[in-house]
C-alpha positions as CSV (number, residue, x, y, z in Angstrom):
1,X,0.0,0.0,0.0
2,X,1.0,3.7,-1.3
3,X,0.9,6.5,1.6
4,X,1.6,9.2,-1.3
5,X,-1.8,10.7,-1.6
6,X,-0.9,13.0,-4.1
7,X,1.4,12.2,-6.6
8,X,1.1,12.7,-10.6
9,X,2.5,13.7,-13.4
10,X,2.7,17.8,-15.1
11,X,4.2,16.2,-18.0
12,X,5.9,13.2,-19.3
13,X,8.7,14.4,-17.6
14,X,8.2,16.2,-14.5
15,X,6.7,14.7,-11.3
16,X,5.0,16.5,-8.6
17,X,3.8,14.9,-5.2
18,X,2.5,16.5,-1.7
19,X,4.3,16.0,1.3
20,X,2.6,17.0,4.2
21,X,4.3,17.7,7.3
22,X,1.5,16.1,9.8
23,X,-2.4,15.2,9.3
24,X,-3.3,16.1,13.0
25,X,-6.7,18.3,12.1
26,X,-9.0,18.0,9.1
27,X,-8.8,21.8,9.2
28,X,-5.5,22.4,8.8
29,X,-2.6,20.2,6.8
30,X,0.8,22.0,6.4
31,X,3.0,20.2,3.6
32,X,5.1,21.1,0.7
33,X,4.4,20.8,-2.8
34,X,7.5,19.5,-5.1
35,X,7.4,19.9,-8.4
36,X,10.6,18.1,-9.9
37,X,11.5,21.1,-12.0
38,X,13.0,24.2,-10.8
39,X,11.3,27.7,-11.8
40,X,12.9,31.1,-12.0
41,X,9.9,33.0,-11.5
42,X,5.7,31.9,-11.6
43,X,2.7,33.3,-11.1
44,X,0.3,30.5,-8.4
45,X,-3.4,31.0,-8.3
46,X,-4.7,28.8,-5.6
47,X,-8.2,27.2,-4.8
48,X,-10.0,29.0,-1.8
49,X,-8.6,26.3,0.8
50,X,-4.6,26.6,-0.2
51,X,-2.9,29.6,1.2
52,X,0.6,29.5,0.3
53,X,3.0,30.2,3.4
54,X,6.5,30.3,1.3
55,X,7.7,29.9,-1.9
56,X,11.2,28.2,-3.1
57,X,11.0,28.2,-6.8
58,X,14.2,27.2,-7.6
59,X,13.9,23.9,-5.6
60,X,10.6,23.4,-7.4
61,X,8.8,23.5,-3.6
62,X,5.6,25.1,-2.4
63,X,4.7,25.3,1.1
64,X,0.9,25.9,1.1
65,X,-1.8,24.8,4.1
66,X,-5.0,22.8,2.5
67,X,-7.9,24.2,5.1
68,X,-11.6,24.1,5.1
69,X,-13.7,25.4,2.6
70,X,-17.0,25.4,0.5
71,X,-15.7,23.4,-2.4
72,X,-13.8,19.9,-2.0
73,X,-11.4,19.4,-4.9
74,X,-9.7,22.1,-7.0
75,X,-6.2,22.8,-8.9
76,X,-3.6,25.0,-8.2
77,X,-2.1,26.6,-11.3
78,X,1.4,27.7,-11.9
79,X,2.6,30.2,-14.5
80,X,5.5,30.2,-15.9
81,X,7.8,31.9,-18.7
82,X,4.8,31.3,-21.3
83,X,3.6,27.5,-20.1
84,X,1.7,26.5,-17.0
85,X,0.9,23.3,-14.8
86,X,-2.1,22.5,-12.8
87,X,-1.8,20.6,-9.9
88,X,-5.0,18.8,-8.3
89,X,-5.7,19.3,-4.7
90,X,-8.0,18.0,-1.7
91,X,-9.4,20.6,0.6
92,X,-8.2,19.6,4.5
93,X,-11.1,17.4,5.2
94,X,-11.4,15.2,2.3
95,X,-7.1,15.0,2.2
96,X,-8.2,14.2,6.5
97,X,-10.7,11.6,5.3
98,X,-8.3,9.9,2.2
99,X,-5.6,9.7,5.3
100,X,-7.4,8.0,7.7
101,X,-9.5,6.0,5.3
102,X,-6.0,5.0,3.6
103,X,-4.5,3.6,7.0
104,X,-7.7,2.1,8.1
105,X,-9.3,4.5,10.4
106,X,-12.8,4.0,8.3
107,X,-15.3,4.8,10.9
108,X,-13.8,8.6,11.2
109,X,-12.9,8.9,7.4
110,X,-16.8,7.5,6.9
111,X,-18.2,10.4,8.9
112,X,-16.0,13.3,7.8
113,X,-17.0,12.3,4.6
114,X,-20.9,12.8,5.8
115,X,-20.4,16.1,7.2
116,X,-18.1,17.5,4.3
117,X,-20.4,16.3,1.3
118,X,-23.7,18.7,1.6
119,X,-25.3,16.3,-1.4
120,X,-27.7,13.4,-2.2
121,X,-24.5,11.6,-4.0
122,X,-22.2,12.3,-1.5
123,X,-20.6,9.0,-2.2
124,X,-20.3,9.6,-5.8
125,X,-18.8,12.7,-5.4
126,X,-16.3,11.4,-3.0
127,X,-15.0,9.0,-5.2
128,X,-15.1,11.9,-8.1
129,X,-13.1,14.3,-6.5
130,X,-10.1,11.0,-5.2
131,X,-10.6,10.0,-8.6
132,X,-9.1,13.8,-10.3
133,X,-6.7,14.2,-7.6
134,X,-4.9,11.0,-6.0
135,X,-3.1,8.4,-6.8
136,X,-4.0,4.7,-7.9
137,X,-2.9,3.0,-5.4
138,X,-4.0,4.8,-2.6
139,X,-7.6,5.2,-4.3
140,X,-8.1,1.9,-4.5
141,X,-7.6,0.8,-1.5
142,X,-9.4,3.9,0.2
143,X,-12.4,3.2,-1.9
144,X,-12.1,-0.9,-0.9
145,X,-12.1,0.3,2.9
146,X,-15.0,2.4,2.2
147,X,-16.5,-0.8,0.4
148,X,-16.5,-3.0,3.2
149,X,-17.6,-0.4,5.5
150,X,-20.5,0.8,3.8
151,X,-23.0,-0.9,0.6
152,X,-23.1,2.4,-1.5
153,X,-19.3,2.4,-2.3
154,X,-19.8,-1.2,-2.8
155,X,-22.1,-0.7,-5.6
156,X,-19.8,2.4,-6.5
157,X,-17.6,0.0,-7.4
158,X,-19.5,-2.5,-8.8
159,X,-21.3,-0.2,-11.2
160,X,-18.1,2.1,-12.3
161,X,-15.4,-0.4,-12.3
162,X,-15.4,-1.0,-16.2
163,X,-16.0,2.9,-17.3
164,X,-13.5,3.9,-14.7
165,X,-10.3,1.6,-16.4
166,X,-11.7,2.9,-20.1
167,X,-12.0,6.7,-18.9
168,X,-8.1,6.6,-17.9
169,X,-6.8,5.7,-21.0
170,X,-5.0,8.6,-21.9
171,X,-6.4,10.8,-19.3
172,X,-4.7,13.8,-18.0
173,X,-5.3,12.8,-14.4
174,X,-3.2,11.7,-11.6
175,X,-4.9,8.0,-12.2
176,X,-4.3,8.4,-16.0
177,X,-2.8,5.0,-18.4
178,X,-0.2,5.3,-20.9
179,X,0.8,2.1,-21.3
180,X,-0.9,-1.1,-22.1
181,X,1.1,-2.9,-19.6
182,X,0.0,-0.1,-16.8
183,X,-3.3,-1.1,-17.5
184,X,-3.3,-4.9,-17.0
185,X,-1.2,-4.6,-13.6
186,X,-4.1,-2.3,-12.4
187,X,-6.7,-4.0,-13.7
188,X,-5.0,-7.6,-11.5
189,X,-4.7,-5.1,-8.2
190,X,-8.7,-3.8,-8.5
191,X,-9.6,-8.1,-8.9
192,X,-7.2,-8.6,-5.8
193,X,-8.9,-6.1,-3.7
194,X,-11.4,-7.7,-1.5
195,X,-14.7,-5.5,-2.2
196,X,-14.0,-4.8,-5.7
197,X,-16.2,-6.9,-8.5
198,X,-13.3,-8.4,-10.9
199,X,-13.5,-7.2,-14.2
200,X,-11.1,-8.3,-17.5
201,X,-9.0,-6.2,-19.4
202,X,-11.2,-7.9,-22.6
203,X,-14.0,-5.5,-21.3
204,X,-12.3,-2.7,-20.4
205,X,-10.8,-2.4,-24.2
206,X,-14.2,-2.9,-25.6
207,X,-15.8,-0.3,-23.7
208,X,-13.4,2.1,-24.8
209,X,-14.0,1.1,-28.3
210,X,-17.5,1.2,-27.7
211,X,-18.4,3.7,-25.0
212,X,-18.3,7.1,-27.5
213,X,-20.6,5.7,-30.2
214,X,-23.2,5.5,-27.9
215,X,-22.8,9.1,-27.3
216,X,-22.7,9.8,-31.1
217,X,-19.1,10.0,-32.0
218,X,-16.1,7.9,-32.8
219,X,-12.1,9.1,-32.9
220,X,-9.2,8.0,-32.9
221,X,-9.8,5.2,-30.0
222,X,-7.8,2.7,-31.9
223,X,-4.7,5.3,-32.5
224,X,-4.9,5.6,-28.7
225,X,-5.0,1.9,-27.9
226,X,-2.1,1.7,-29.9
227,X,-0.4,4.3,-28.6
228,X,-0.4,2.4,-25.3
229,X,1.6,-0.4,-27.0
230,X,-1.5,-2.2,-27.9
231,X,-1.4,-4.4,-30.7
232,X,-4.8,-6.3,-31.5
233,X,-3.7,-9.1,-33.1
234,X,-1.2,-10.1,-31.0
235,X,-3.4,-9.9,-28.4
236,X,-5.9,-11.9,-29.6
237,X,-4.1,-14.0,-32.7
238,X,-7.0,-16.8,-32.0
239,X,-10.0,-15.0,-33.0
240,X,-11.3,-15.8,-29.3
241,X,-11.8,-12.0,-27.5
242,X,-14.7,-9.6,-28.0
243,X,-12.2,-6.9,-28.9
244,X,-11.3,-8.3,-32.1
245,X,-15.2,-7.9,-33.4
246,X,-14.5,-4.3,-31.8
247,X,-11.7,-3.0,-33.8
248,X,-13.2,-4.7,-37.2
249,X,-16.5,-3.3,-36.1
250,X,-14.8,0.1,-35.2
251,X,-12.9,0.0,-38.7
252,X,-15.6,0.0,-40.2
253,X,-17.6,2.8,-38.9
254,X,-14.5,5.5,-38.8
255,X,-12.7,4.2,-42.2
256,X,-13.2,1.5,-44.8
257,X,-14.1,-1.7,-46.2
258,X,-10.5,-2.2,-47.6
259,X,-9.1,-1.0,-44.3
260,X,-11.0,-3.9,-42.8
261,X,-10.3,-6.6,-45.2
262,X,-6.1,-5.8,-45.0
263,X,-6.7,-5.9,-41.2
264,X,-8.3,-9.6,-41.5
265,X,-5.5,-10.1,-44.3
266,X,-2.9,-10.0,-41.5
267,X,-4.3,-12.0,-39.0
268,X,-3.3,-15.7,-38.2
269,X,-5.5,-18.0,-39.9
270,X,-6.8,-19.8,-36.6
271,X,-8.8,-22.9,-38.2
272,X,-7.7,-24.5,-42.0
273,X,-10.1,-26.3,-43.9
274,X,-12.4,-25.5,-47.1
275,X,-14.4,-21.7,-47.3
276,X,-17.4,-24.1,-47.2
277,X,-16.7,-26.3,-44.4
278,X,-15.6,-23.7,-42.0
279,X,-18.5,-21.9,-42.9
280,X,-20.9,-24.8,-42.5
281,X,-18.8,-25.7,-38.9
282,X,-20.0,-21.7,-37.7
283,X,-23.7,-21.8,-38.8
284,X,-24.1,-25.2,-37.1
285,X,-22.2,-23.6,-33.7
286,X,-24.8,-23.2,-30.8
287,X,-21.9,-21.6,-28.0
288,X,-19.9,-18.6,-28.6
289,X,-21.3,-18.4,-32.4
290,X,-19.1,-14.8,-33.0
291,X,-15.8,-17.2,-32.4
292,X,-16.8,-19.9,-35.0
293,X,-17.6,-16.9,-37.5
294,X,-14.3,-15.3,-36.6
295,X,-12.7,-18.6,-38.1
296,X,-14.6,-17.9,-41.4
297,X,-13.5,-14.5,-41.2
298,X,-9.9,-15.1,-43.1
299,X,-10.9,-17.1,-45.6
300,X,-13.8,-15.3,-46.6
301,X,-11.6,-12.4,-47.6
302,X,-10.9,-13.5,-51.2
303,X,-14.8,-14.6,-51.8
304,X,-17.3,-12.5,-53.8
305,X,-18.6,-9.1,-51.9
306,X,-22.1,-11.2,-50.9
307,X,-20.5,-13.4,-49.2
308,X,-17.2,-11.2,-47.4
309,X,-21.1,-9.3,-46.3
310,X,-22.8,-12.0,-45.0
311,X,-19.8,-13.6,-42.8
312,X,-18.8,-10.0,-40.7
313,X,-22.4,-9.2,-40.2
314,X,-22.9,-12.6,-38.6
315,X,-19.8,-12.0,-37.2
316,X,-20.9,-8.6,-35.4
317,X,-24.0,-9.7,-34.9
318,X,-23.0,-12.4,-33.1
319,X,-20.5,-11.2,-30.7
320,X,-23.1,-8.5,-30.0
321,X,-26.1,-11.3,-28.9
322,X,-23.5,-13.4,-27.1
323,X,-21.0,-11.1,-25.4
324,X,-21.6,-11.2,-21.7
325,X,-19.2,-8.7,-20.6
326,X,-20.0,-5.7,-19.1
327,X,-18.2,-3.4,-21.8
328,X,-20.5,-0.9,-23.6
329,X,-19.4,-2.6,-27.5
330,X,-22.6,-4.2,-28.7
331,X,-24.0,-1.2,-30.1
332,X,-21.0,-0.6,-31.6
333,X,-21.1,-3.8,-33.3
334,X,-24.4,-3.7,-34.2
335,X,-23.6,-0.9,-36.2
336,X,-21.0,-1.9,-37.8
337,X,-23.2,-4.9,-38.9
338,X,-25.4,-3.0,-40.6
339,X,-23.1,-1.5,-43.0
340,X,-22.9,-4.4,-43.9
341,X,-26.5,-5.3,-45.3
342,X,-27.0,-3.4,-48.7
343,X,-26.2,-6.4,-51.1
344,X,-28.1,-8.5,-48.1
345,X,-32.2,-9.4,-48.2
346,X,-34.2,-6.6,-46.4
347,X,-34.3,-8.5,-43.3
348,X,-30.9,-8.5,-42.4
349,X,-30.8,-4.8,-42.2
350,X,-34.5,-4.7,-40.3
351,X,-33.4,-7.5,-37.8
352,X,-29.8,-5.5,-37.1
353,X,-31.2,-2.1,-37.0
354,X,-33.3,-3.6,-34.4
355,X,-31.0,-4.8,-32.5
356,X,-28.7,-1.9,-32.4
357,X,-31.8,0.5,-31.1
358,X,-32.6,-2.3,-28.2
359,X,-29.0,-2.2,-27.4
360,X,-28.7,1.8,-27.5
361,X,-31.5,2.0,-25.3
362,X,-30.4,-0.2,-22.5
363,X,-26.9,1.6,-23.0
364,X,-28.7,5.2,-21.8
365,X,-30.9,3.3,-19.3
366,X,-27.1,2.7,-17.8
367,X,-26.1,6.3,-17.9
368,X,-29.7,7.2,-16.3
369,X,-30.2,8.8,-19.5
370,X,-33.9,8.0,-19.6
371,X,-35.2,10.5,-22.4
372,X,-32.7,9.3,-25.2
373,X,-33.5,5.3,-24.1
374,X,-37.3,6.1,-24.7
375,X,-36.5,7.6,-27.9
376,X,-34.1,3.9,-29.0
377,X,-36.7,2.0,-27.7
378,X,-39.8,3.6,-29.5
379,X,-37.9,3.2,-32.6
380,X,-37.2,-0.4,-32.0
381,X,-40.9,-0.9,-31.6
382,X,-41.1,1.1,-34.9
383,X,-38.6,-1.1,-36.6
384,X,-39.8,-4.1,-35.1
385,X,-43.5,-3.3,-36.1
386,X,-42.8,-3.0,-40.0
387,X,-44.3,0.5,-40.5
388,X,-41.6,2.5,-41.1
389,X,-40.2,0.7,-44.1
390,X,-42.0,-1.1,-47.1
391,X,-39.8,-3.7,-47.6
392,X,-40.2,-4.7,-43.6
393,X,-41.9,-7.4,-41.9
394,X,-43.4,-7.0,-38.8
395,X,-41.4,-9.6,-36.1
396,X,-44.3,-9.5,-33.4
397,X,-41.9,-11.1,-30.8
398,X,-39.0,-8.3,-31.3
399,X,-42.4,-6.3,-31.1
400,X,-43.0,-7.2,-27.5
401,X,-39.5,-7.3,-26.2
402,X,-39.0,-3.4,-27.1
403,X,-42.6,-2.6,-25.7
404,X,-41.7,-4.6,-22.8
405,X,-38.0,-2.0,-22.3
406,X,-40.7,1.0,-23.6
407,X,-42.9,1.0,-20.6
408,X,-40.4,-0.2,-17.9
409,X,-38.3,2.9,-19.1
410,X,-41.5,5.2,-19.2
411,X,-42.7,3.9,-15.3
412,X,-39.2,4.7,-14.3
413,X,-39.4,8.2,-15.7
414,X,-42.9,8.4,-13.6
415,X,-41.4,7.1,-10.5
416,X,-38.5,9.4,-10.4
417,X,-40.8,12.4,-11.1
418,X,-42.3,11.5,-8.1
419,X,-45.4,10.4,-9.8
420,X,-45.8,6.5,-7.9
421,X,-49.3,5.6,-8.7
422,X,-49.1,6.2,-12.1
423,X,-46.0,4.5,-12.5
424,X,-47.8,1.5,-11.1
425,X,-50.4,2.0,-13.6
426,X,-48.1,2.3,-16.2
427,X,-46.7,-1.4,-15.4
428,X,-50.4,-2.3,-15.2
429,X,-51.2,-0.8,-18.5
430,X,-48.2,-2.6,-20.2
431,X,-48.6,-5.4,-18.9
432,X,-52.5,-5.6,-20.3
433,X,-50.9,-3.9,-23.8
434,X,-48.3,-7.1,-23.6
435,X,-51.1,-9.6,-23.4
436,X,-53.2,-8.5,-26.0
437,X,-50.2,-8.2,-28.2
438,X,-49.9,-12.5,-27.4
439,X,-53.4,-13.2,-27.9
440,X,-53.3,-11.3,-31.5
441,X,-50.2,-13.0,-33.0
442,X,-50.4,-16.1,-30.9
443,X,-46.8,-15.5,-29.4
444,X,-45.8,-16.1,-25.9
445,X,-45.4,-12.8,-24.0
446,X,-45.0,-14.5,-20.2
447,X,-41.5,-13.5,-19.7
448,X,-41.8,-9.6,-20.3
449,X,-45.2,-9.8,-18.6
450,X,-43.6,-11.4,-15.3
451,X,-40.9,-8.6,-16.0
452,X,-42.9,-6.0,-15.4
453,X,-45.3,-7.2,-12.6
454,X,-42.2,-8.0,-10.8
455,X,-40.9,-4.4,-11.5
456,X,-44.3,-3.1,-9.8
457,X,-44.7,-4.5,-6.9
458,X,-40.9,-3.2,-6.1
459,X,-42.9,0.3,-7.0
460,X,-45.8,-0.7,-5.1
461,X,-43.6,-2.0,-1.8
462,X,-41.6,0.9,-2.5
């Protein structure tokens, strides 16, 4: 275990770490800021709870106090002969709390933390402002400590762990990761920390594939793996991890075809055999079905454009329906998929565009993003119901299972507007809509209907 709270990095090449003198009183911590660079002259602008008792710029030092104050977290900055660095700091109490927390003292870091945070989330914003400001080390195991004392940084854990790995890479934080090897020795520490939920570095990578395209943009998130000393097919020479169907399905979206097919070109061939009977081997595989299409992958890249098509989309498509990581990829990949479908039967593209709205949706329902999952899910019903498109069907069952996601999102909305009974009315409603829906196309509807009856008595026990 670290005891250097605060330790990062102003650039490559220059460290800078706090070294406080004591932590006797959350209201006052004395210590000296070192900055491993020596400065002639700088301008410091402080947060409200630094004051700066002396300055030795040519040793690179600052001696500052962190004291009480309205906000928790904040940076000092330091100007110098035409650049600047921000450092992040804790105000006394939270630095008080991360201390005591960090050797074990939980109970009094547990209810500083209570008196400090005037919020609803004052867990969440706990962990935001350690997050920004210390390091790894000493965040993980304050935030296990926390864990095991209390269930809401428990679930903190539990619900952030994959997003928190995929929003360091490259970060600018004290917590950021710049290399691919930093990133798998972290990811072995969180599994070995006893309140932590173990998570793989296959699901941390395909989040960060995955994660921006469900806010509407893609970059350079392979440029960045990369940069990290990444290199996807050596990772994964077998065809065997989810973020293979990432990077092809992220090729595709942010360049080309081509760029896709050279990728495949210079992969390892993983099973030998005819086009046809590798084929035949993945549309008879019941377990896994993306990996059995990944072998049909490099041998399909010399068939005719129908059929290079038809083996990624089932590709994507499958990975997407079988991955069962917690990594936000599948809407990725269901995207990519339907790139794929113009030389392919109408269906393809209706059954793909369906299931890249249905995945969308439950992807805001994670971020609490309720308005935009409404929105995927109505237009999965849409797709699913044929209106939209002459050429579509309409899949009654698909029908249902978007309905089903539809009105649980909608009750939601109502129950955190405060509006109880007629979120139990909307579960109600559904549940009668659901029904009628079986009865008319003779489809079984028990499963979303037990859903949703389930979901309102939790409202009505509330």
């Amino acid at each position: 275990m670290s005891d250097r709270i605060i330790d990062g990095d102003l650039r490559r090449d220059i460290n800078y770490s706090f070294h406080p003198k004591e932590v006797d009183s959350p209201d006052s911590i004395l210590g000296d800021l070192k900055l491993g660079i020596s400065l002639e002259t700088a301008e410091i602008t402080s947060p409200a709870f630094v004051e700066i008792h002396d300055e030795k710029l040519e040793k690179g030092e600052i001696t500052l106090e962190l004291k009480g104050a309205d906000n928790t977290q904040g940076q000092i900055q330091i100007d110098t002969l035409g650049e600047y660095f921000r450092v992040p700091l804790l105000s006394g109490p939270v630095y008080f709390a991360v201390t005591k927390a960090n050797q074990g003292e939980i109970e009094v870091a547990h209810d500083l933390i209570q008196s400090v945070y005037d919020t609803t989330k004052v867990e969440w914003e706990f962990r935001e402002d350690c997050r920004d400001t210390i390091s790894f080390d000493v965040f993980l195991n304050v935030m296990d400590q926390l864990a095991g004392h209390s269930h809401h940084y428990e679930r903190i854990l539990y619900r952030s762990a994959t997003g928190y790995f995929a929003k360091r890479i490259d970060d600018r934080g004290p917590q950021q990761i710049r290399l691919f090897d930093v990133l798998s020795e972290r990811v072995k520490k969180w599994n070995q920390s006893d309140q932590t939920e173990s998570i793989g570095v296959d699901d941390v990578l395909a989040e960060y594939l995955g994660r921006n395209y469900v806010h509407d943009y893609l970059s350079n998130e392979r440029d960045s793996l990369q940069g990290l000393g990444f290199d996807p097919i050596e990772y994964d020479p077998s065809w065997d991890s989810i973020v293979t169907a990432g990077w092809i399905a992220h090729l595709l979206l942010t360049d080309s075809e081509e760029t896709v097919r050279e990728f495949i070109r210079n992969r390892p061939i993983p099973k030998t055999g005819s086009y046809t009977d590798v084929k035949n081997d993945a549309k008879n595989s019941n377990w896994n079905r993306w990996r059995a299409w990944g072998n049909v992958l490099p041998l399909t890249v010399t068939e005719a454009e129908e059929e290079f098509h038809y083996d990624i989309y089932q590709y994507l498509r499958f990975a997407g329906k079988d991955y069962r990581g917690n990594g936000k990829i599948c809407t990725l990949l269901y995207a990519a998929a339907a790139q794929l479908t113009g030389p392919l039967p109408a269906f393809f593209h209706q059954r793909i565009r369906f299931q890249e709205l249905v995945s969308l949706g439950h992807d805001y329902r994670r971020d609490k993003n309720w308005e935009d999952a409404r929105s995927a899910f109505q237009n999965a019903v849409t797709i699913a119901s044929g209106k939209n498109v002459s050429s579509y069907d309409c899949d009654a069952r698909k029908v249902a299972q978007a309905t089903k996601s539809l009105r649980h999102t909608e009750a939601t909305m109502l129950a955190i507007q405060g509006k109880e009974s007629e979120a139990i009315e909307h579960y109600r409603s559904a549940v009668t809509e659901l029904q009628q829906l079986g009865d008319d196309h003779n489809i079984d509807v028990e499963d979303h209907t037990q859903f949703l009856e389930g979901e309102m008595k939790k409202e009505l026990n509330g």
